[in-house]
C-alpha positions as CSV (number, residue, x, y, z in Angstrom):
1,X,39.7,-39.9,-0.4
2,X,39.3,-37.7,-3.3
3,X,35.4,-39.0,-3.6
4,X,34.7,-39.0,-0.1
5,X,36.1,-34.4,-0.2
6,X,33.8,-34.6,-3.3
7,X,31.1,-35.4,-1.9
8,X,31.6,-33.1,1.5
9,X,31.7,-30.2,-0.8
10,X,29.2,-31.4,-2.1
11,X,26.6,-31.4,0.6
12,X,28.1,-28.1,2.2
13,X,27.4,-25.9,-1.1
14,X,23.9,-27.3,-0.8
15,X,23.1,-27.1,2.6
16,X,25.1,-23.2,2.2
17,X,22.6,-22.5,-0.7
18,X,19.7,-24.0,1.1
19,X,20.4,-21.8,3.9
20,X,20.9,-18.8,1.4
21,X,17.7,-19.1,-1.0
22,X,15.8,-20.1,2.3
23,X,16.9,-16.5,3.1
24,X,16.1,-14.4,0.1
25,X,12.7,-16.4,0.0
26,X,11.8,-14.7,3.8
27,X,12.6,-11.1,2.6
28,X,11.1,-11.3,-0.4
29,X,7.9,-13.0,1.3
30,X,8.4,-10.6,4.1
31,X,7.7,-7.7,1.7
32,X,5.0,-9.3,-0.2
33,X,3.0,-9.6,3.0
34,X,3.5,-5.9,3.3
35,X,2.5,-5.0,0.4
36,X,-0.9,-7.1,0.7
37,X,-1.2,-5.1,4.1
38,X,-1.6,-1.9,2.2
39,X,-3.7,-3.1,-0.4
40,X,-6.4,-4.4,1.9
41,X,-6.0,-1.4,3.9
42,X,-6.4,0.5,1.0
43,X,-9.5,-1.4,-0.3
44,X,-10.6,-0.6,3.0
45,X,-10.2,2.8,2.7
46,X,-12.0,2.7,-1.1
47,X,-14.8,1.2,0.7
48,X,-15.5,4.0,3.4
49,X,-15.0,6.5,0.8
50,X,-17.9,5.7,-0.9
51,X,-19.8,4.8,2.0
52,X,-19.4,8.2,3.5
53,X,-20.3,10.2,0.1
54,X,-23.0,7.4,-0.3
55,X,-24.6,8.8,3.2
56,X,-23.5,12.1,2.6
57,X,-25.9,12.5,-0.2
58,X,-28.3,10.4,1.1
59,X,-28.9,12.5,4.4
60,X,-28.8,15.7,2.2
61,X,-31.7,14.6,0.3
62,X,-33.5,13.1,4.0
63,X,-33.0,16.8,5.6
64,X,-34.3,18.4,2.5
65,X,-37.5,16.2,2.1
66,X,-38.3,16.5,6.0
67,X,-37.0,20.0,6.8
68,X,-34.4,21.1,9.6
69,X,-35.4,20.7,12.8
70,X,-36.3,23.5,15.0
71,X,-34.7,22.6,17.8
72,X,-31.6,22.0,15.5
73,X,-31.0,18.8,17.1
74,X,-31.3,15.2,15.9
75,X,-34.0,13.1,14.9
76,X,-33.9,10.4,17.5
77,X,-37.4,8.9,16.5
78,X,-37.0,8.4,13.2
79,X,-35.5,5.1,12.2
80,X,-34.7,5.8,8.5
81,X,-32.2,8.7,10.3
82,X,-30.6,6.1,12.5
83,X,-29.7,4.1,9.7
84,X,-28.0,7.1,8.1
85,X,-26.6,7.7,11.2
86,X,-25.0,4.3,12.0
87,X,-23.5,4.2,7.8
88,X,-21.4,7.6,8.8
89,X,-20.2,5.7,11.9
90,X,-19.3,3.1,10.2
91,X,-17.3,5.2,7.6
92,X,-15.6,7.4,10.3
93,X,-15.1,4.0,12.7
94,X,-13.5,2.7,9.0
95,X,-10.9,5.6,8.3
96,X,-10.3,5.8,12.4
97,X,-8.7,1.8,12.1
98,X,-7.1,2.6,9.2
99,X,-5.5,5.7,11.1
100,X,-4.0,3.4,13.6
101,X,-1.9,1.5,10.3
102,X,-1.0,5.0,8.7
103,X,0.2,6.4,12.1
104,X,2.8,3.1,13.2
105,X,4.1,3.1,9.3
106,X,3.6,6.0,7.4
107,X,3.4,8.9,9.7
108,X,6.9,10.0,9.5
109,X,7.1,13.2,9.5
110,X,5.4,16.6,10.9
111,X,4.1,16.9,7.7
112,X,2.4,13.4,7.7
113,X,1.0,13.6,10.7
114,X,-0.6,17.3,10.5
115,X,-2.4,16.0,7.3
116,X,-3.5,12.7,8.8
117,X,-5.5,15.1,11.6
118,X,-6.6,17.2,8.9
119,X,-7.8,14.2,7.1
120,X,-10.1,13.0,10.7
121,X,-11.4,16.2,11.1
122,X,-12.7,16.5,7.3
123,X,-13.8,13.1,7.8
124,X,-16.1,14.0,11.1
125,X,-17.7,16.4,9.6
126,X,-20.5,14.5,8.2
127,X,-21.7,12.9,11.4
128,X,-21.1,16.3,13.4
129,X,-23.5,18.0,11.0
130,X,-25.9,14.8,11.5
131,X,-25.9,15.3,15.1
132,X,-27.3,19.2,14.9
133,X,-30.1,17.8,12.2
134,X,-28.4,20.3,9.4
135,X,-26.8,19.0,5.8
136,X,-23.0,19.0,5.0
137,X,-23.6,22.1,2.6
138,X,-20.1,21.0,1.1
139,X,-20.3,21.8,-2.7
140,X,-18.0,21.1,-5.7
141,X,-18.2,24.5,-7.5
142,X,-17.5,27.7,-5.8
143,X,-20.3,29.3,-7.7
144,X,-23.5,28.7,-8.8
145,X,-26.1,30.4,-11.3
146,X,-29.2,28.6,-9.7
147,X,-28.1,29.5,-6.2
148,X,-26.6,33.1,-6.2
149,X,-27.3,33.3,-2.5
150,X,-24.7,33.4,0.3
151,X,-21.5,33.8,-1.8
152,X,-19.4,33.6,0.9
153,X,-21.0,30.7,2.7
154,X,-20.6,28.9,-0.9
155,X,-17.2,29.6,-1.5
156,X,-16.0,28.1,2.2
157,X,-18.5,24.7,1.4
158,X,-16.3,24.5,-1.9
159,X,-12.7,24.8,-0.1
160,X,-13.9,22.3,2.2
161,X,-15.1,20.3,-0.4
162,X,-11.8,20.1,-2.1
163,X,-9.5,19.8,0.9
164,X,-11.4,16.9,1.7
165,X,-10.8,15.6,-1.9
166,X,-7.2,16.4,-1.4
167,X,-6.6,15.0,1.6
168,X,-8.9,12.0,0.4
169,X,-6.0,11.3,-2.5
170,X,-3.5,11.9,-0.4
171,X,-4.0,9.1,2.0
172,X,-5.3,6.7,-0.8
173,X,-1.7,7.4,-2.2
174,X,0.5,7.5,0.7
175,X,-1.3,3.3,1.0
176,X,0.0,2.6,-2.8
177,X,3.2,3.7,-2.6
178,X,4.2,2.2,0.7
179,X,5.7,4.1,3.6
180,X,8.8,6.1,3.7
181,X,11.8,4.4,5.1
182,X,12.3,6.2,9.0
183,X,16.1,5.4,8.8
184,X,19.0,7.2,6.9
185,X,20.2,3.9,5.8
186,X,21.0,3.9,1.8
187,X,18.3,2.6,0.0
188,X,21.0,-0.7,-1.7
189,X,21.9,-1.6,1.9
190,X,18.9,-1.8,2.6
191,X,16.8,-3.9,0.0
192,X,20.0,-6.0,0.6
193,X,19.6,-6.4,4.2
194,X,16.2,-7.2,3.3
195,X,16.4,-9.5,0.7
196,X,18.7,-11.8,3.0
197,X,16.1,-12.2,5.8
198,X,18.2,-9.8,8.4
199,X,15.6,-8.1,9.7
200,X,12.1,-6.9,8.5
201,X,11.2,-4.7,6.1
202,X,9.6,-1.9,8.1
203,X,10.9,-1.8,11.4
204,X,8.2,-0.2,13.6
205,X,9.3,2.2,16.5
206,X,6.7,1.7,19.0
207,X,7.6,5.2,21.0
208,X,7.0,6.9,17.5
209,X,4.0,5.2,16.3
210,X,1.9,5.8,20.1
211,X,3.0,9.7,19.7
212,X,2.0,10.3,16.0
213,X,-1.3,8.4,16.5
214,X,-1.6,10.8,19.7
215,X,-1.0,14.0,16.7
216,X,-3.4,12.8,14.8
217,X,-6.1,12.7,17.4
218,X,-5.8,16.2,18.7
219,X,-7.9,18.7,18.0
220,X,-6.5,21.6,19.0
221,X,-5.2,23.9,16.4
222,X,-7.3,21.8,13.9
223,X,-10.3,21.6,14.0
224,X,-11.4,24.9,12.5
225,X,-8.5,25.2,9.8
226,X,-8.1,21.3,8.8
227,X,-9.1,22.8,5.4
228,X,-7.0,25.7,5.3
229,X,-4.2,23.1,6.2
230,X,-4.4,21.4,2.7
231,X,-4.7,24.2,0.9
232,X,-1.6,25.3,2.1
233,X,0.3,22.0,2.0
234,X,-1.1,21.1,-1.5
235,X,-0.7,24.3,-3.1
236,X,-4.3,24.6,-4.0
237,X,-5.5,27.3,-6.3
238,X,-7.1,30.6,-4.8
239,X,-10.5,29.1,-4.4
240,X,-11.7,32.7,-5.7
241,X,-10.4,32.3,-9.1
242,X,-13.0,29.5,-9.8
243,X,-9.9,27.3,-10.8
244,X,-10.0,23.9,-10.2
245,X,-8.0,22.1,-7.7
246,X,-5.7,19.4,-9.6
247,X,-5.2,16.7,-7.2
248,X,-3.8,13.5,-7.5
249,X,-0.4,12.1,-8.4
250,X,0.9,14.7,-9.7
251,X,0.1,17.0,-6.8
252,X,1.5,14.8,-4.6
253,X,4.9,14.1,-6.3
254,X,5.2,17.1,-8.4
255,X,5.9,15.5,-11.2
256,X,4.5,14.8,-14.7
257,X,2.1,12.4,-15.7
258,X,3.0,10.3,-18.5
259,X,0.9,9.1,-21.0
260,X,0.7,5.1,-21.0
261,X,1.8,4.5,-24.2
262,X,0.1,3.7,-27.5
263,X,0.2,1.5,-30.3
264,X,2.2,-2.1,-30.3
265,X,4.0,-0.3,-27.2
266,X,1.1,-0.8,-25.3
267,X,0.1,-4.3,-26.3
268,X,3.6,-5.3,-25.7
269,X,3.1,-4.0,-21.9
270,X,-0.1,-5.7,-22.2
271,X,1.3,-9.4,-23.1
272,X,4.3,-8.7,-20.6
273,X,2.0,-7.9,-17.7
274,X,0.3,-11.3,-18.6
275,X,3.6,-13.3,-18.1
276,X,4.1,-11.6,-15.2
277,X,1.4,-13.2,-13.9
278,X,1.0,-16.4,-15.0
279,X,5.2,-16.4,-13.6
280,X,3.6,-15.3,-10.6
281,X,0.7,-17.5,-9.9
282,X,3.0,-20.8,-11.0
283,X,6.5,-20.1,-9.7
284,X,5.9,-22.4,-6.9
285,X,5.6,-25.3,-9.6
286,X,8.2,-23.5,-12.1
287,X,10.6,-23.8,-9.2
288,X,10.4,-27.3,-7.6
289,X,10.3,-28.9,-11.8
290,X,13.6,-26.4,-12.2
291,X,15.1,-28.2,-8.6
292,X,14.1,-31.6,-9.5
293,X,15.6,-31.4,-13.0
294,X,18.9,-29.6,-11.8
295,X,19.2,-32.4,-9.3
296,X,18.7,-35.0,-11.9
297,X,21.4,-33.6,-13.6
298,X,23.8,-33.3,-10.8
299,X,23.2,-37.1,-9.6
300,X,23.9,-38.1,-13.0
301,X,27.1,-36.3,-13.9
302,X,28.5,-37.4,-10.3
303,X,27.8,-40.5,-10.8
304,X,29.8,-40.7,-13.9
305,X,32.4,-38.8,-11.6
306,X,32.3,-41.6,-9.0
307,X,32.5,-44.0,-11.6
308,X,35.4,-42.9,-13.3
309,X,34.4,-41.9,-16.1
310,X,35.1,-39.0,-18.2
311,X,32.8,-37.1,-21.2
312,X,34.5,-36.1,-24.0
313,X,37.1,-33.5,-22.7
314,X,35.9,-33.2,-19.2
315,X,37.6,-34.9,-16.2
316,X,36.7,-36.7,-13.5
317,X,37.2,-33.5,-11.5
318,X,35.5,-31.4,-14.3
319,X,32.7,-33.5,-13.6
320,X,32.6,-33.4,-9.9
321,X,32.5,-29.8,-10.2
322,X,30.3,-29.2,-12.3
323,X,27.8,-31.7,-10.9
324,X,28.5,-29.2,-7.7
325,X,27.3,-26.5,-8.9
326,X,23.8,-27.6,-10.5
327,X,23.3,-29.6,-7.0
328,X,23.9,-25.8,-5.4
329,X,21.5,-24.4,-7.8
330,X,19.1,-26.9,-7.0
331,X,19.3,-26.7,-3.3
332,X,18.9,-22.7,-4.0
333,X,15.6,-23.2,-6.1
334,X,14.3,-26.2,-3.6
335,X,14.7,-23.4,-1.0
336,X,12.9,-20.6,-2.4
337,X,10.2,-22.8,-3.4
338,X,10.0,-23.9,0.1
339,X,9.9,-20.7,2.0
340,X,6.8,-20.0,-0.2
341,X,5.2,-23.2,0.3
342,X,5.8,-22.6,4.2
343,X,4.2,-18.7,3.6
């Protein structure tokens, strides 16, 4: 009798810690998906950056060799201005899909939102300067000694220039850090919630997502100050001043940036990161050896148990116990291991 309640706790506290690593495995998988969500998106978004400042300068030097249309119009017979044409598209159409991501997880607050539209109308200016046949006269110094004509003209390319910047790292970061949680629910509950598979990570509000996507397409109240809207969320210099706007992380989070650090320090973040990854890229086959030798060891020391026998100082019961336990930890591993072979 006392074998056969032995061995019924015995296959409960597995199948309970089965059930339980099966759980942890979902959240934590649950957030890993996530996170390779924002890291494409964000490669995405690296990749129409540079496709749009690619064309950008390109077009510039097109309209300079050619001249401006009279007409001030576009050059619809000209293939090689086509092609430019359709490369802006495609950067615009880029940052417009990744708009739709930003606005259902990241868009939470007026604040977002007003510098996501900001963001799409800095972003349309290239094509919209295409379409009249006239450069994006955007510049990255508010002076110049070549150039001293139009001061003024100069000065408002250069605050456009570095809004865009601006707005440009702001986005790119809002995609590496993740989104804000929308709830009031303390951060500890909620990794813990998480973690045991209660409910996903980033619980999307439809009603919330289809309205801030909605903000961030209007026009009105933008379109003409987008620009003036960074400066002004950012804290950017007085563009007079000729000092240069520091964006970046540290603009965005107001705080310090550290210096990585130096000597053996850094090698031993260096060797650590390494481990980190080979853990990473073999903890599917780190955790199924751990579960098979955990459950050699358990069907050992019960069968000793079942036999009667006793090692050294430890009881029949001792053994039963113990041979409980590593058949729990097994059953744990076996499940993690599993959720991530089933991801």
């Amino acid at each position: 009798m006392n074998v056969l309640a032995a061995v019924v706790s015995v296959v409960t506290g597995s199948a309970l810690a089965w059930f339980i690593g099966s759980r942890v495995t979902f959240g934590w998988d649950e957030v890993k998906r996530q996170r390779e969500s924002d890291l494409a998106a964000l490669r995405s978004f690296y990749d129409c950056y540079g496709k749009f400042f690619a064309t950008w300068k390109a077009w510039n030097i097109y309209v300079r060799a050619r001249g401006t249309r009279p007409d001030g119009s576009f050059p619809v017979t000209d293939d090689k201005a086509w092609a430019l044409l359709r490369d802006a598209e495609a950067a615009e159409g880029g940052f417009e899909s990744i708009l739709v991501k930003l606005a259902a997880e990241y868009a939470t607050s007026e604040r977002d939102q007003l510098l996501l539209a900001s963001f799409r109308q800095g972003a349309q200016s290239l094509r919209e300067e295409m379409r009249d046949g006239r450069e994006l006269s955007w510049k990255a110094q508010p002076t110049s000694v070549d150039r001293p004509q139009h001061p003024d003209q100069r000065l408002l390319d250069y605050r456009r220039y570095r809004a865009f910047k601006a707005l440009s790292e702001y986005v790119a970061l809002r995609l590496a850090d993740g989104p804000r949680p929308r709830s009031t629910t303390s951060p500890p509950r909620d990794r813990m919630t998480l973690l045991l598979g209660l409910r996903p990570a980033r619980a999307t509000d439809e009603a919330a997502a289809v309205t801030a996507l909605i903000k961030i397409t209007q026009t009105a109240g933008i379109a003409d100050r987008w620009y003036r809207i960074a400066e002004d969320v950012f804290h950017l210099p007085d563009a007079r001043s000729g000092a240069s706007a520091e964006v970046g992380r540290q603009v965005m989070t107001n705080t310090p940036t550290q210096a990585p650090p130096a000597g053996n320090g850094n090698r031993i973040v260096l060797h650590g990161r390494r481990w980190l990854r080979f853990v990473d890229r073999h903890r599917r086959s780190l955790l199924d050896w751990a579960a098979a030798v955990l459950f050699l060891l358990s069907l050992l020391i019960l069968g000793l148990a079942f036999a009667n026998d006793s090692v050294g100082r430890l009881t029949t019961s001792d053994l039963v116990q113990l041979g409980s336990v590593l058949l729990a930890a097994g059953g744990i591993l076996l499940g993690i291991g599993g959720g991530r072979r089933d991801s």
